[in-house]
C-alpha positions in Angstrom: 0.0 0.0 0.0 1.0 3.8 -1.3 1.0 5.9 2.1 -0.5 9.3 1.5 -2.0 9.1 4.7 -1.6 13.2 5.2 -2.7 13.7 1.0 -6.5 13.8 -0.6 -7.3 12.3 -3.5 -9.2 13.5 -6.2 -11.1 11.8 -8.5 -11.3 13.3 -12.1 -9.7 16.0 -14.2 -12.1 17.5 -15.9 -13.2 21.2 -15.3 -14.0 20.1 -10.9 -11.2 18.1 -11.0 -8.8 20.6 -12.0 -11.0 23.6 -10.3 -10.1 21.3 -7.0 -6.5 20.7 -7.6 -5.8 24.2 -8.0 -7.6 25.3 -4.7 -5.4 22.6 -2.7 -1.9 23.9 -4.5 -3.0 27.6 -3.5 -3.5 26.8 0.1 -1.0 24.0 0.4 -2.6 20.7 0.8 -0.8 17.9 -0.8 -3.2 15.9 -3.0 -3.1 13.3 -5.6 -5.6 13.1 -8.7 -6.7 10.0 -10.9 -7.7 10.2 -14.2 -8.8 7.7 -16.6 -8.0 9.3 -19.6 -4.7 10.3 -20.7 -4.9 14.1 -20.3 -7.0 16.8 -19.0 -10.6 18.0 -20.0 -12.8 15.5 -19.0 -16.1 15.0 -21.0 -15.1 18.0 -23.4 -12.1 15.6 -24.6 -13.6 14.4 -27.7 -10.4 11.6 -27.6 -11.6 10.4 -23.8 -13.3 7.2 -24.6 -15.9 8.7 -21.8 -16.3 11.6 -23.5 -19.9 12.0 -24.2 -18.8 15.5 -26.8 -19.8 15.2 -30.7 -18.6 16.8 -33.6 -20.9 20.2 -33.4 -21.0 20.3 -29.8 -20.7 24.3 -27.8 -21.1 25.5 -24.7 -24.9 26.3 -24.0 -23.2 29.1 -21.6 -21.2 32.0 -23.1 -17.2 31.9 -22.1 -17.7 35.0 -19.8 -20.4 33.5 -17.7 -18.7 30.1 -17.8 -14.9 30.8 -17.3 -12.9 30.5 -14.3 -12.4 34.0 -12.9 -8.5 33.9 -12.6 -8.0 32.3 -15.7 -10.2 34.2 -18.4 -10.4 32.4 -21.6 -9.1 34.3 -24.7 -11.0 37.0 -26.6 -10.0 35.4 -29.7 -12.0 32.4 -28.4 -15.6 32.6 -29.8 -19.0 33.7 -27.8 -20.2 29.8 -26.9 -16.8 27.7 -27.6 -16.4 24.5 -29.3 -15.2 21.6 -27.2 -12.2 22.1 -29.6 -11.9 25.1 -27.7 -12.6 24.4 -24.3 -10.4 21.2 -24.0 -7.3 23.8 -25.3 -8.6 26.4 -22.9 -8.2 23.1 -19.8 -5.1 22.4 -21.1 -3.7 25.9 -20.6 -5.2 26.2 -17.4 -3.5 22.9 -16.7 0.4 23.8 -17.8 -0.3 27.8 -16.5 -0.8 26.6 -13.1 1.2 23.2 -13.3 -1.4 21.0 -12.1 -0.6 17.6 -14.1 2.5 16.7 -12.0 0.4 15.5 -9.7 -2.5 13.8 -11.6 -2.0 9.9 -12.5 -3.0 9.6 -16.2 -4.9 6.5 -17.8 -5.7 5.2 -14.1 -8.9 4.3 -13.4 -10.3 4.0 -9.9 -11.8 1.0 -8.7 -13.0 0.7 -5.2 -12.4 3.7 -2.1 -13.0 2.1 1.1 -14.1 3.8 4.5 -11.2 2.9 7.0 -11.9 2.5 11.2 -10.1 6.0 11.4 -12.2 7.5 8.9 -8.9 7.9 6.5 -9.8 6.1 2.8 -8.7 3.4 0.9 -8.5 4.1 -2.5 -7.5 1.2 -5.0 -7.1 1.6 -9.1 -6.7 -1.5 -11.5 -2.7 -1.8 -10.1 -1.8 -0.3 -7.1 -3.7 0.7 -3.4 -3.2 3.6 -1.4 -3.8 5.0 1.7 -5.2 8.6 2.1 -6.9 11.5 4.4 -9.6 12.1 2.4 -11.3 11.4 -0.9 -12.7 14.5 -3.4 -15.2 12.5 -6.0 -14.9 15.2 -9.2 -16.0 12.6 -12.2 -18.7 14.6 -13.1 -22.4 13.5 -13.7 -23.0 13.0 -17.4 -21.0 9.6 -18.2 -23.9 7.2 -17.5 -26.4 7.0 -19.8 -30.0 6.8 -18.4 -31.9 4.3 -21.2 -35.5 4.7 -21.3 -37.5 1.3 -21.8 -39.7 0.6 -24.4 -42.6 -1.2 -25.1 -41.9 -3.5 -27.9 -38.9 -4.2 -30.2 -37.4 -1.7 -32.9 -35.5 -4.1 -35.5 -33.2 -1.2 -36.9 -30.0 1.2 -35.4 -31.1 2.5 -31.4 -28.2 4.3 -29.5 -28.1 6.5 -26.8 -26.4 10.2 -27.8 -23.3 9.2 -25.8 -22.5 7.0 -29.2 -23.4 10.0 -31.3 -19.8 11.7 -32.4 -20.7 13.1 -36.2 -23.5 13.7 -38.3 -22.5 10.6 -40.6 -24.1 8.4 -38.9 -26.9 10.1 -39.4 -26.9 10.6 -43.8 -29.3 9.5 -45.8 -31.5 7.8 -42.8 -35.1 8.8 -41.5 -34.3 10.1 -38.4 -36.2 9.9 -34.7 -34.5 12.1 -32.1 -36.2 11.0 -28.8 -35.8 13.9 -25.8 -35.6 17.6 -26.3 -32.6 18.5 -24.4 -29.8 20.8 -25.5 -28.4 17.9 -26.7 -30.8 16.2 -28.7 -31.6 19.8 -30.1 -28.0 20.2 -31.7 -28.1 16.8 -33.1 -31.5 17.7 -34.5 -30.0 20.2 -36.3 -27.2 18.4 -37.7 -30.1 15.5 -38.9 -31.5 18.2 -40.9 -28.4 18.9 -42.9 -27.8 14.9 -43.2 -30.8 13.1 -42.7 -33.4 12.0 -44.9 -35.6 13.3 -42.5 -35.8 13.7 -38.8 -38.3 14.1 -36.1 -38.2 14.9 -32.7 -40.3 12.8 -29.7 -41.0 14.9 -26.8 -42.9 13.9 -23.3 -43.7 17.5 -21.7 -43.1 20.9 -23.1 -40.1 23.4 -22.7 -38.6 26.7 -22.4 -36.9 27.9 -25.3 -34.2 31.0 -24.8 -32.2 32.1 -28.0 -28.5 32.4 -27.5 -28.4 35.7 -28.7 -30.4 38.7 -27.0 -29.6 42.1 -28.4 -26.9 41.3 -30.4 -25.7 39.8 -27.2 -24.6 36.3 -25.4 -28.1 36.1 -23.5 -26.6 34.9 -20.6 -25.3 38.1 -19.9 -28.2 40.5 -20.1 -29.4 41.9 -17.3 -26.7 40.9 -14.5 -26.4 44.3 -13.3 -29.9 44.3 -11.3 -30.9 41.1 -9.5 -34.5 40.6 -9.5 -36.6 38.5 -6.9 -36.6 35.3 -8.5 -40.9 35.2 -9.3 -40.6 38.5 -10.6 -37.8 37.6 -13.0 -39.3 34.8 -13.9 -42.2 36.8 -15.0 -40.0 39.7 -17.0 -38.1 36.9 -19.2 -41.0 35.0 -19.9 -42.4 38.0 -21.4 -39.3 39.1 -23.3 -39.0 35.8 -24.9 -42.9 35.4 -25.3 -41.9 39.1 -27.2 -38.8 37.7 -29.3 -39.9 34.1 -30.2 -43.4 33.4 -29.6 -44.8 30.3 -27.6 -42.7 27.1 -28.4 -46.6 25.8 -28.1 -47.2 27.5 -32.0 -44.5 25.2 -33.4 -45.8 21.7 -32.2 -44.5 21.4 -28.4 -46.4 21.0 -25.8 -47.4 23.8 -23.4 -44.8 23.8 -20.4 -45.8 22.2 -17.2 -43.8 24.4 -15.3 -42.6 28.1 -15.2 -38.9 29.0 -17.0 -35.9 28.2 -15.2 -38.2 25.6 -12.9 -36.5 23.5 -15.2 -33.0 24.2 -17.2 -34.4 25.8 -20.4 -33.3 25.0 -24.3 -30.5 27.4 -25.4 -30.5 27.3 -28.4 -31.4 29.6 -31.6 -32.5 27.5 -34.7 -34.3 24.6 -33.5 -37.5 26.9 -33.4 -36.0 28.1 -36.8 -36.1 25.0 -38.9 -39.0 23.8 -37.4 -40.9 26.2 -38.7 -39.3 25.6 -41.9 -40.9 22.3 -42.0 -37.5 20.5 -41.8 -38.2 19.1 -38.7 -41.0 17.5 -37.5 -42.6 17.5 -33.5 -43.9 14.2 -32.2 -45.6 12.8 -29.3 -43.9 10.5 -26.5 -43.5 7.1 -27.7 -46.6 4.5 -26.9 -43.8 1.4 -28.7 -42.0 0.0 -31.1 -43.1 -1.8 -33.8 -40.2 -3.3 -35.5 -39.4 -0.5 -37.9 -42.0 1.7 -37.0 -42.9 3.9 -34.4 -46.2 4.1 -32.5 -46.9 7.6 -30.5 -49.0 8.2 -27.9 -51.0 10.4 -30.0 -51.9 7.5 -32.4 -49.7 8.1 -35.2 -47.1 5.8 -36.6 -44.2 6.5 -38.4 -41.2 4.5 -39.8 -37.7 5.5 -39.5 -34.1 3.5 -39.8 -32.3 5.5 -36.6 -33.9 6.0 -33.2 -31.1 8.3 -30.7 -32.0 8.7 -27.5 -31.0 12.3 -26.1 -32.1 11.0 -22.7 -29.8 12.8 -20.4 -27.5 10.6 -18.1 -27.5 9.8 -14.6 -25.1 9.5 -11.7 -22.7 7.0 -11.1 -20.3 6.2 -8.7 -19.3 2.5 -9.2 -16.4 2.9 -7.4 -17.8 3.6 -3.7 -20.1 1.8 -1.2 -23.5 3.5 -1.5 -24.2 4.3 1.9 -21.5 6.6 2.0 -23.8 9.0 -0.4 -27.0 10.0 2.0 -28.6 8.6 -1.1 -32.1 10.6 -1.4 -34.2 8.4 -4.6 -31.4 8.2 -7.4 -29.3 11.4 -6.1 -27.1 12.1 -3.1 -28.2 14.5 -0.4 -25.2 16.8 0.2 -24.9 20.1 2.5 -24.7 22.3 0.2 -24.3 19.7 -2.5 -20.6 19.0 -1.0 -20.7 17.5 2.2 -22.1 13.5 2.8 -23.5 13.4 6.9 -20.9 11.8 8.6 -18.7 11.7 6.4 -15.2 14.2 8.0 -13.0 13.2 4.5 -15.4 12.4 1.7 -16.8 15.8 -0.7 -18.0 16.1 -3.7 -17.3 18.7 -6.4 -18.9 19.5 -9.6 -22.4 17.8 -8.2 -24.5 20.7 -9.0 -26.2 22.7 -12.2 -27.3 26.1 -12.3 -28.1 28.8 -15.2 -25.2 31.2 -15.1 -23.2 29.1 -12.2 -20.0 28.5 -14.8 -16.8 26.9 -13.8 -16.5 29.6 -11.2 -19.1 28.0 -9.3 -17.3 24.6 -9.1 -14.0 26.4 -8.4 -15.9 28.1 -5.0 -16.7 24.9 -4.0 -13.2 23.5 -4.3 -12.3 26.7 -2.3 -14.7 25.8 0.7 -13.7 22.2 0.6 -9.4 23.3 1.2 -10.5 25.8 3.7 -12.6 23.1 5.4 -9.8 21.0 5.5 -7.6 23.8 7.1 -9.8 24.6 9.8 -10.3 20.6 10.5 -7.0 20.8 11.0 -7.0 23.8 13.7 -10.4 22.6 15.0 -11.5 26.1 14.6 -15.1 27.2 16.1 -16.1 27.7 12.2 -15.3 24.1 11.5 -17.7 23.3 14.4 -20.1 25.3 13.6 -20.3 23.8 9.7 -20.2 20.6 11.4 -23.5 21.0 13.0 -24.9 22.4 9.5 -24.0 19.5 8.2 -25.4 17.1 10.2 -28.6 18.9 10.2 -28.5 19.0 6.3 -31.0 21.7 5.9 -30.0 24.9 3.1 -32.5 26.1 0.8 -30.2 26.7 -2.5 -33.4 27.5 -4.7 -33.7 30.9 -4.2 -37.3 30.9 -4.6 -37.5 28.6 -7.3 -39.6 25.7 -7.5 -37.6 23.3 -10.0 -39.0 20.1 -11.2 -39.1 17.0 -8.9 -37.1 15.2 -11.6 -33.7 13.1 -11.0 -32.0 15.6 -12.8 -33.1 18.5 -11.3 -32.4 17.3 -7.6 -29.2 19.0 -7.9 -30.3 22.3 -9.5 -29.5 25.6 -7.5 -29.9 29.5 -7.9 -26.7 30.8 -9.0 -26.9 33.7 -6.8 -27.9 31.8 -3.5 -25.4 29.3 -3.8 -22.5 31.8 -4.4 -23.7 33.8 -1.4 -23.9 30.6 0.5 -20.1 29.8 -0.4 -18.6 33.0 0.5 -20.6 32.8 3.9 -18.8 29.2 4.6 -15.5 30.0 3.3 -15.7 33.4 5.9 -17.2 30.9 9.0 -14.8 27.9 8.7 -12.1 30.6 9.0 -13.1 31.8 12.0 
């Protein structure tokens, strides 16, 4: 057994991976990090075997909303980057700081193990180690979540995570089944490669262009922060203004109010839609070899069915009961901290509109200054401790997002920032 009995591991080098390594070399705290892949970037490594990227994929997020604060991306670098660009931009961050020295490339992590002493066990395919603690940073959107049918479809199925270029797409009648950003790009790319292609949705959605006023939406209206109900009313409006009711173009009315759920960013599904290149179908009622039935009673035939499904958590690696597991999703303070568990966190286990990399990097900053004040059993520490244990912080901000999987770990941008300065100041105390 490797001793890094005084060390934390980390789990992952994609954007919370290296958002954490960075906080522990700023305030000194020796780590070592695990990566299966062969380099940094994560998902947005279109070479990571895991990487669930494709060839037209962009951030949904513009870079200045999405960037980490003491590492600004370029301003060659374009509004919503490429995952060409963003994996270069991880590199640099990478080499600028000197953070791969102490990563170990193209090593998987097997099992962590909960020790008497509360210090980790951490084995990979070839060799065990010993540490403090254990920072899980592989990210939630690896594990494809597979909806079950009714019946048997005879020709191609996949899930988007197989979906890499529009190839695989030419010359085929096309069903794209979920309505995510996602499943809206590769839409897109159907209609310049398909035969033809449709789109199966279950509820209805909130549509927000990615360009507002000439520009990056994201960043409109920052400088005033509304009550959340009232804002909520203000963009509906503007967007009921700029592109109509999705509603007009085939989707179902929204169950819920915008941002209740994360809305589709994204400028030209709406577009070809109404173009009459693609076309807007019901949930699926089953298969039928090569045909489709929907729930509204309609059946069409088509040679490619790609689930843009979404993906859900996985942590193969760790014993379950270590995760407060709440349905499907852990139930972190502050989506960081397990009850009971002194050396396990989590990074990167969140989403929010407008949160950015920043976001995961505040976390990795609360998590090393935790870990300092453990060390000095400082009144803070005690005090976030007992927060902990009583696992009780309202991160919505007034919102009341879906009761969905996916949405379990949703939080106001704005709340949760607050509530991460307010920790970082109280375990310092």
């Amino acid at each position: 057994m490797i001793n890094y009995k005084e060390a934390y591991a980390i789990i992952g080098a994609g954007p919370s991976g290296l958002a954490m390594a960075r906080n522990f070399q700023k305030y000194n705290i020796p780590y070592l990090g695990f990566e299966k892949h062969s380099s940094v970037g994560g998902l947005w490594d279109v070479n990571n075997p895991n990487s669930t990227v494709y060839q037209s994929a962009h951030l949904i997020s513009s870079k200045r909303m999405t960037e980490f604060a003491e590492f600004p991306m370029k301003d060659e670098v374009a509004d919503y980057p490429s995952h060409q660009e963003l994996c270069s931009y991880f590199n640099d961050f990478a080499d600028h700081f000197n953070l791969r020295q102490n990563f170990k490339f193209n090593t998987s992590v097997e099992k962590i193990t909960k020790q008497i002493d509360s210090t980790w066990v951490l084995q990979t395919t070839n060799e065990t180690y010993h540490f403090k603690g254990i920072v899980i940073a592989n990210g939630n959107l690896s594990e494809p979540n597979i909806p079950r049918f009714k019946g048997h479809f005879s020709n191609d199925l996949i899930h988007s995570k197989a979906y890499k270029n529009p190839d695989m797409l030419k010359d085929k009648r096309v069903l794209v089944v979920g309505a995510g950003n996602s499943g809206c790009d590769i839409v897109i790319d159907a209609v310049h490669h398909a035969q033809l292609v449709d789109i199966s949705v279950r509820r209805g959605y909130h549509f927000v262009p990615k360009y507002i006023f000439g520009k990056p939406a994201d960043t409109i209206g920052g400088k005033f922060q509304l009550p959340s109900s009232i804002k909520q009313l203000v963009d509906r409006g503007l967007l009921n203004i700029m592109i109509g009711k999705p509603s007009r173009f085939g989707f179902p009315k929204p169950d819920h109010k915008l941002y209740e759920s994360h809305p589709i960013v994204n400028s030209l599904i709406l577009h070809y839609i109404g173009h009459g290149d693609i076309g807007v179908k019901t949930d699926i009622e089953k298969l039928n070899n090569t045909f489709v039935v929907f729930k509204d009673g309609s059946t069409k035939e088509y040679d490619l069915i790609l689930l843009a499904t979404g993906y859900k958590l996985h942590y193969p690696f760790i014993d379950k009961k270590h995760l407060n597991l709440k349905g499907n999703t852990p139930h972190l303070f502050l989506n960081i901290f397990p009850p009971n568990e002194a050396h396990l966190y989590f990074i990167g286990l969140l989403e929010a509109i407008g949160l950015g990399w920043q976001g995961r990097y505040e976390q990795g900053a609360l998590i090393a200054k935790t870990i300092l004040a453990q060390h000095k059993n400082t009144k803070g520490y005690q005090k976030l401790m007992e927060c902990i244990l009583k696992n009780r912080a309202d991160l919505t901000g007034g919102i009341n997002y879906l009761k969905l999987d996916r949405m379990a770990y949703y939080v106001n941008k704005h709340v949760y920032l607050k509530k991460m300065k307010h920790f970082q100041a109280m375990v310092a105390l």
